[in-house]
C-alpha positions, 0 to 999 in steps of 0.5 A: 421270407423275412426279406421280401417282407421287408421289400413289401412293406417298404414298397407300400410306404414309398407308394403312400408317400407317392401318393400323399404328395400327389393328392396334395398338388393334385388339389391344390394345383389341378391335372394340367400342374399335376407332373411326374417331375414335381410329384417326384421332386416334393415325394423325394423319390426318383421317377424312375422309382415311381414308373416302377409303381404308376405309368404316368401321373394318371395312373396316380390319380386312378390310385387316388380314386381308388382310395377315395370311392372305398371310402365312400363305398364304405359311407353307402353300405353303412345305408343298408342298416337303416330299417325300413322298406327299400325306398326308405333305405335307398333314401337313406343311401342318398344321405350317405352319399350326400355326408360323404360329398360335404364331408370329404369335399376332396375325396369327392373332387379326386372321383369327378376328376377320374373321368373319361380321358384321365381313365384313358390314359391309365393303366388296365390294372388301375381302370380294373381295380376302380371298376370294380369298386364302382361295380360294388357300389351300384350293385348296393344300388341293385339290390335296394331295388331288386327288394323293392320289386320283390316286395311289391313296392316297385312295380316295373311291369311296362318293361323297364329293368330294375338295371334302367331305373338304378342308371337314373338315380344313380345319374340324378345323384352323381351328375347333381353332386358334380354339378353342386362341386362345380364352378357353376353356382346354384344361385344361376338356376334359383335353387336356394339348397342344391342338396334339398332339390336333388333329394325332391327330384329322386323323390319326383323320379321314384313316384313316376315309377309309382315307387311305394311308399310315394311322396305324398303318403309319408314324412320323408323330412321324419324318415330322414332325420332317423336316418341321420339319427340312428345310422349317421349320428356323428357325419350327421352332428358333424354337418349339421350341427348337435342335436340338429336332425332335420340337417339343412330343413331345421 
């Protein structure tokens, strides 16, 4: 047992060598320079050695992904400690996605990179394992909404499923997010902070749901600041300065 033991961890070293020098070209030289042959060459590893743990270098980035969307899973649920009513806490999640983007700019460029045909080409065994991180993920998203409705707040009484409405927030925040990572510059659409405009537009989407509390019936500049205050007050001095609460609206 002792052995195998020993097999093990060494196994799991030689993986996070593999994988701490892949994210390194990964960023540095993007997917298309991003090969076996290089990866194996500065991990000092044999490919052979590698195959054993990733079939192909999209397997690798998959690990990464993996690695990255728990990190941000973790910033998410931290949201759920935020006391108030469910708008408020899912608020208080699109801050937790926003520290987790600007403050750990290359995790969130390894998860807009692990898309559609860098998932095709991996392994089912890595596609299961980021799937079900992401599954986690949104169904924190659920049941903000879920409480929501069974408080009254949201009422979804003209056939929409809590299910339709947590696809919208969650594409208005991810999409805005890839969108603000891109090269496209914000300045093309006249938008002076991207971060501020996608939090108007969750807040112009909840209201279309008739999400109580609406817009207009609290300070959410007030309801933001406790958030970063009481929930993230380290992310939150770190982004946006000490003593700054009101982050990029002070």
């Amino acid at each position: 047992m002792a052995s195998l033991s020993l097999r093990r961890r060494e196994k799991l070293e030689r993986e996070s060598g593999i994988l701490r020098v892949a994210r390194e070209l990964l960023l540095e030289s993007g997917y298309f320079r991003l090969t076996m042959d290089r990866i194996a060459e500065l991990s000092e590893c044999p490919k052979g050695t590698i195959y054993q743990s990733f079939a192909s270098k999209e397997d690798i980035i998959l690990a990464l992904a993996c690695r990255s969307a728990e990190k941000r899973h973790t910033f998410m649920r931290r949201a759920l400690e935020f006391r108030g009513r469910a708008r408020e806490r899912t608020v208080a999640m699109g801050e937790s996605f926003s520290l987790f983007s600007r403050l750990n700019l290359e995790d969130s460029r390894i998860l807009h990179t692990a898309t559609g045909p860098i998932r095709e080409k991996a392994s089912r065994l890595r596609n299961s394992a980021l799937a079900r991180i992401e599954s986690e993920t949104v169904d924190t998203l659920l049941v903000l909404l879920k409480e929501a409705v069974d408080a009254g707040d949201l009422p979804l009484d003209d056939g929409t499923t809590i299910e339709e409405v947590a696809f919208g927030v969650w594409a208005l925040v991810e999409g805005g997010f890839t969108v603000i990572e891109s090269d496209l510059p914000h300045h093309a659409f006249g938008i002076r902070n991207p971060f501020t405009n996608v939090f108007r537009v969750f807040n112009a989407l909840a209201d279309g749901y008739g999400w109580r509390p609406l817009f207009a019936e609290q300070d959410w500049e007030h309801t933001l600041a406790e958030v970063r205050r009481t929930v993230f007050p380290v992310e939150a001095q770190q982004l946006y300065g000490e003593g700054n609460w009101h982050g990029d609206h002070a």
